[in-house]
C-alpha positions in Angstrom: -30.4 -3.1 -20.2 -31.6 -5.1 -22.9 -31.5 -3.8 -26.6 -35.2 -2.4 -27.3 -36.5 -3.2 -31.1 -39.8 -1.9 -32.3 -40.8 -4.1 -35.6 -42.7 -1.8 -37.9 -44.3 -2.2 -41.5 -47.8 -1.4 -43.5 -50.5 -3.1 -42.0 -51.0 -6.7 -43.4 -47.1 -7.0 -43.6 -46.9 -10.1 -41.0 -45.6 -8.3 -38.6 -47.4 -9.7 -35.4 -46.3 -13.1 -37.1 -42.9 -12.0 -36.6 -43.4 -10.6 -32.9 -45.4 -14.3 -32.1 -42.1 -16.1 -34.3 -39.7 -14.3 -32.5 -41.0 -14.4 -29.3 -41.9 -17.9 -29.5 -45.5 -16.9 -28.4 -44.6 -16.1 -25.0 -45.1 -12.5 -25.4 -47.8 -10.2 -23.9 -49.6 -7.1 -24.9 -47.2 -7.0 -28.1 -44.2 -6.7 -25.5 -41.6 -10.0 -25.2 -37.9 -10.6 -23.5 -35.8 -12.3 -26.1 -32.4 -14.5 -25.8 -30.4 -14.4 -28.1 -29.1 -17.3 -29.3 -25.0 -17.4 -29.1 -22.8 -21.1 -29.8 -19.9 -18.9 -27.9 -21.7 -19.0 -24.6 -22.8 -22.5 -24.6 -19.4 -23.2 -25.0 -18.3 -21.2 -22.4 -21.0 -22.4 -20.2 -19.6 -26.4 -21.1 -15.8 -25.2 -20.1 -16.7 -23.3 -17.3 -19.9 -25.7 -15.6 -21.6 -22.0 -14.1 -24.4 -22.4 -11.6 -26.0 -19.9 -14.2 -26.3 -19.1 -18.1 -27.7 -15.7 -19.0 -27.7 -14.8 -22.8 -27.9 -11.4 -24.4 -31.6 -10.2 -24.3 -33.7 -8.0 -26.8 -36.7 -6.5 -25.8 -39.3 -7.0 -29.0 -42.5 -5.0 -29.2 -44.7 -5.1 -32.3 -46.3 -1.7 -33.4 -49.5 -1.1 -31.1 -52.5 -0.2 -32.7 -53.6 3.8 -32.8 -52.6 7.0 -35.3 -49.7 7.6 -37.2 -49.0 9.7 -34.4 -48.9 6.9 -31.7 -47.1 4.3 -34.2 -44.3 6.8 -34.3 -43.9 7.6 -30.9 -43.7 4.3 -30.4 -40.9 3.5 -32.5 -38.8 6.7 -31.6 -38.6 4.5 -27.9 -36.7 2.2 -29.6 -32.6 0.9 -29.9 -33.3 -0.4 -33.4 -36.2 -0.7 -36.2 -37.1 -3.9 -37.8 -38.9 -2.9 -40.8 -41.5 -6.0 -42.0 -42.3 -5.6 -45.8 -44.7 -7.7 -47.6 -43.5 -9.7 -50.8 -46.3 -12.6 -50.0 -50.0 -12.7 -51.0 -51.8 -11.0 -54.1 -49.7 -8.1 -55.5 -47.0 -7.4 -53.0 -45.7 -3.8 -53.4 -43.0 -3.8 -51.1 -41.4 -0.9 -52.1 -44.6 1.6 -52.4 -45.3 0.2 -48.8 -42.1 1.1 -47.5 -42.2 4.3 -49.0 -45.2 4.9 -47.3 -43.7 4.0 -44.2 -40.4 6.1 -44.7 -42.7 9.0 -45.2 -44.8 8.8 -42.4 -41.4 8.6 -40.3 -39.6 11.1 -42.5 -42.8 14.2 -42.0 -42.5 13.4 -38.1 -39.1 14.3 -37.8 -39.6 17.2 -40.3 -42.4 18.7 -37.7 -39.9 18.4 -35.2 -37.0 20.1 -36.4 -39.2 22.8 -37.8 -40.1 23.4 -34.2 -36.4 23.1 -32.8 -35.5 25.7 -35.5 -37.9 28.4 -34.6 -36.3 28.1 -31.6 -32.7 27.8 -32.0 -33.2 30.5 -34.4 -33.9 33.0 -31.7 -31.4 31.8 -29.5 -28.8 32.1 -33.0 -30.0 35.4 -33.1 -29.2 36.5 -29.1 -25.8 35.2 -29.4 -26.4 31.7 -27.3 -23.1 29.7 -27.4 -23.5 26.7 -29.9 -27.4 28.2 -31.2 -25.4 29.0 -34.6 -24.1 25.6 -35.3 -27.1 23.5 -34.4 -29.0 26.0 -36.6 -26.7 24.7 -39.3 -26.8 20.9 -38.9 -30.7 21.3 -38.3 -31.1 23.7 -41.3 -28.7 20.5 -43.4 -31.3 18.1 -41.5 -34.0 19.7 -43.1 -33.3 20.2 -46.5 -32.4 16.2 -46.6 -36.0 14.8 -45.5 -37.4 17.6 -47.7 -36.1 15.7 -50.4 -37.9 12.6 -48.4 -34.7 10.9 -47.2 -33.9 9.9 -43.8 -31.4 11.2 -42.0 -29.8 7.9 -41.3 -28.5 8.3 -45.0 -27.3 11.9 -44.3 -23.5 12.1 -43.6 -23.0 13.3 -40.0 -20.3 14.4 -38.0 -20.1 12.6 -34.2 -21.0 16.1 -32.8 -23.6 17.0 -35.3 -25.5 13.8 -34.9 -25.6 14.3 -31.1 -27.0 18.1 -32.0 -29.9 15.9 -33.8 -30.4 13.5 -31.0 -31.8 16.5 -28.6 -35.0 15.9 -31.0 -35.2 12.3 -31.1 -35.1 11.7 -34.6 -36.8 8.1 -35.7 -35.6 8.5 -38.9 -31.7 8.6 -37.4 -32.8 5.4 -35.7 -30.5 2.5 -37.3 -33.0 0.0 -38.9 -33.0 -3.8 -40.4 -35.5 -5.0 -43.0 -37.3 -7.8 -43.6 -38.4 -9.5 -46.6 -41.6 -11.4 -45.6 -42.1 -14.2 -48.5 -44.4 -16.9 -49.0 -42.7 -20.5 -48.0 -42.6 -21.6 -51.5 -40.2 -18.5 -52.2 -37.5 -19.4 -49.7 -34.2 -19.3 -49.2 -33.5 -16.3 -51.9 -37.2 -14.8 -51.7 -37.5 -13.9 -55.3 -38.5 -10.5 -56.7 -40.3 -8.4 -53.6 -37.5 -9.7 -51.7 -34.7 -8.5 -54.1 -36.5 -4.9 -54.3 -36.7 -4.7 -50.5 -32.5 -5.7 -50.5 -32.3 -2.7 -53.0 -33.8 -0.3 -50.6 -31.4 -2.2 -47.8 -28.5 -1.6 -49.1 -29.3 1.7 -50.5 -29.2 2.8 -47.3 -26.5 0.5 -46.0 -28.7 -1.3 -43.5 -29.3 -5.4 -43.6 -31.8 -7.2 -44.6 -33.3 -10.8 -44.2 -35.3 -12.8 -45.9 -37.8 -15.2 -44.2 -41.8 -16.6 -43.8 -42.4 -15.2 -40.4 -45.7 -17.4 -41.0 -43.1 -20.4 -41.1 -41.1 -19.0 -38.4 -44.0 -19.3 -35.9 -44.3 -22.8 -36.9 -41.1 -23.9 -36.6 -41.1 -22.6 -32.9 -43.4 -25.2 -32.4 -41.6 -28.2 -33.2 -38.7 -30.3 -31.1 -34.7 -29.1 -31.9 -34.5 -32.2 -34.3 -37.9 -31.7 -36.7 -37.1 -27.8 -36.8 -33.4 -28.4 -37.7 -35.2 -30.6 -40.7 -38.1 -28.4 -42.0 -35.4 -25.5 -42.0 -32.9 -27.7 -44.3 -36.0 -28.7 -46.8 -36.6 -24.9 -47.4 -32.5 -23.9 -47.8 -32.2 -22.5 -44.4 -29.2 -23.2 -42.2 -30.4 -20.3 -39.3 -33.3 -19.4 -37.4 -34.8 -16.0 -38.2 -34.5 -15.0 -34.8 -30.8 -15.9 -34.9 -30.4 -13.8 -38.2 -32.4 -10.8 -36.6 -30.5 -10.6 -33.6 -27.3 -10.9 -35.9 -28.7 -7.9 -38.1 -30.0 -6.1 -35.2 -26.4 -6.2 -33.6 -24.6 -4.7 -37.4 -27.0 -2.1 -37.5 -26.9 -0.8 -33.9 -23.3 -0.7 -33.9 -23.3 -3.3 -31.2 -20.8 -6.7 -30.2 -20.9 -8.9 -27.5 -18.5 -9.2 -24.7 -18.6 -12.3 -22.0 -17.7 -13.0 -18.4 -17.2 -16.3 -17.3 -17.1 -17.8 -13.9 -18.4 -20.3 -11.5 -21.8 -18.0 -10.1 -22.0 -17.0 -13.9 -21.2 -17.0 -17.2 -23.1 -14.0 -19.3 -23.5 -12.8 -22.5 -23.1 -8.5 -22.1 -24.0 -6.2 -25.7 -22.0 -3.3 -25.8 -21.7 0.0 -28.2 -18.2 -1.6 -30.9 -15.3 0.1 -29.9 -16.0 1.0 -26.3 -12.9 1.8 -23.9 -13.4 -0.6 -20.8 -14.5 1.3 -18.3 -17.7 2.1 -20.7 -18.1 -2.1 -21.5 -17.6 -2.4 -17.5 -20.4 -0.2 -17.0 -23.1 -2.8 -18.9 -22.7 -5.0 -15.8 -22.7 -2.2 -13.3 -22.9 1.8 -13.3 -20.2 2.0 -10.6 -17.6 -0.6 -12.9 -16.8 2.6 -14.8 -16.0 5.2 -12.3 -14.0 2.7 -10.2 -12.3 0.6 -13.1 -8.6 -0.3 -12.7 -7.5 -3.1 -15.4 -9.7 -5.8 -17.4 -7.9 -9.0 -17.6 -9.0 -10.3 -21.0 -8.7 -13.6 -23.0 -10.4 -15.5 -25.8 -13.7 -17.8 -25.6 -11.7 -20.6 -27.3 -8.7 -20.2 -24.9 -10.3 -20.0 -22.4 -12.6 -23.0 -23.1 -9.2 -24.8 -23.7 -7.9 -23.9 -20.4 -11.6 -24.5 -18.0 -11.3 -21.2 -15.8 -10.1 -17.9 -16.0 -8.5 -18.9 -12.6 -6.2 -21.8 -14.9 -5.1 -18.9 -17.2 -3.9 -16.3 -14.9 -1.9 -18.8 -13.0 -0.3 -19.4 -16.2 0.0 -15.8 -16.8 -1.8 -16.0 -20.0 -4.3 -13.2 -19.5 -3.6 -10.1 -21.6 -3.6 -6.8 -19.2 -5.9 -3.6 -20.5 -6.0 -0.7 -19.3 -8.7 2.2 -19.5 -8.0 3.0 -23.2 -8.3 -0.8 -24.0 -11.5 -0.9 -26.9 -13.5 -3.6 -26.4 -13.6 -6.7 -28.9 -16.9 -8.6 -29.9 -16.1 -12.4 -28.3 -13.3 -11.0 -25.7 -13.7 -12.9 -22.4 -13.5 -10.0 -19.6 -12.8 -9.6 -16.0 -13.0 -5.8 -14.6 -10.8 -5.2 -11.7 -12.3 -2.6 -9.7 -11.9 -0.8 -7.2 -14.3 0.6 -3.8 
């Protein structure tokens, strides 16, 4: 499955620029399948020769139009949040909007907990296994976005955030932000842009600076002309590559790859996930029927051509079921029927 982000801002923000930047223009009814750009496959893809090339995808949808009701429901669907704030045009107030936006997201989740504890309440009260405790982590829950902060910024314990998850909480929801400048403003973005890294890293997520109006033109230019515009304004990336990177640090995500002769694929998984769990990205029954991985490196295993060349020289490390999962390992699962 492909990671799901919902970009969301204030109206005016740019953020249909973004979608239309991001997606190149080739998306429909706000909805567009991303690849995500990776120098480690295309290497992979020039040692190995594969009759195919799949990158890592992201599913990008911009926020439909309808209520504040709808706009959240439609970002509570989502994997990760891009946040799109507005430091461009006549008296940008990126952080008022954002605020605004925070709220909105911050009273939905408050509604819904208030409901969840009317009902856990009762169940406390009857002596329901468990009721007491998720009383307490919803009762901690609510006193933080009473204050108007999301509960991404609340310090939860493994258990007590999967207590949380029964209610879908958006604010939980890891997010990236985006600094949306005027052209002239690039590469540092000036002073919206160093407010809306304030609120970033005040809440430990990243955040980007780019024109997603020059984004969308850049998509429409040859390799060579967009590699130039880009150096004129200070910018060595495209925003798309710096999203995906961003959208990767705040899910919690890395990239594995297999590499063969029908294939070579890029495949995101959760960080720190045993094999068998990594093993299940390419197939549900990988996890139940695991046996070993064999794993190597992109860059040895560009140096030796094949995964074949490297276990003939016995150069392919062995994991087993408790084996976690590195972002660039090189994997084959052994499974079995």
């Amino acid at each position: 499955m492909p990671v799901s982000v919902a970009i969301v801002g204030p109206a005016g923000s740019g953020k249909t620029t973004l979608f239309n930047a991001l997606t190149a223009g080739r998306g429909a009814d706000g909805v567009g399948m991303v690849d995500v750009p990776d120098e480690r496959l295309q290497r992979l893809a020039e040692a190995v020769n594969p009759k195919k090339t799949t990158p890592a995808q992201v599913r990008v949808e911009d926020t439909p139009p309808g209520s504040r009701a709808q706009r959240v429901a439609f970002a509570r669907q989502a994997d990760v949040l891009v946040k799109v704030a507005r430091c461009f045009g006549p008296a940008p107030e990126p952080v008022k909007e954002l605020d605004e936006l925070t709220l909105d997201l911050v009273l939905a989740d408050l509604t819904s907990i208030e409901k969840r504890l009317d009902v856990v309440g009762k169940e406390a009260r009857a002596g329901k296994k468990d009721a007491q405790r998720e009383a307490e982590v919803l009762t901690a829950a609510k006193a933080h976005l009473d204050n108007s902060k999301p509960l991404r910024t609340l310090a939860l314990e493994e258990d007590d955030r999967k207590l949380l998850n029964s209610i879908f909480p958006v604010t939980l929801k890891p997010s990236v932000y985006v600094a949306n400048v005027a052209d002239e403003l690039l590469p540092s973005g000036g002073e919206g842009a160093m407010k809306v890294m304030a609120i970033a890293n005040e809440e430990g997520a990243p955040a980007i600076v780019l024109s997603a109006r020059l984004e969308a033109e850049l998509t429409e230019l040859d390799p060579a002309e967009e590699k130039e515009m880009r150096a004129s304004y200070g910018i060595d990336e495209s925003g798309l590559g710096r999203i995906a990177r961003a959208v990767w640090e705040a899910g919690g995500l890395i990239t594995y790859f297999t590499a063969g002769e029908p294939e070579a694929r890029a495949w995101p998984c959760e960080r720190d996930s045993p094999a068998p769990q990594a093993a299940a990205k390419i197939h549900t029954d990988f996890e139940k029927h695991f046996i070993r991985a064999e794993v190597t490196s992109v860059d040895e295993l560009v140096a030796a051509g094949s995964m074949d060349a490297l276990r003939a020289a016995g150069k392919l490390r062995i994991e087993g079921r408790d084996y976690r999962v590195q972002d660039g390992d090189v994997v084959f699962f052994r499974v079995g029927r």
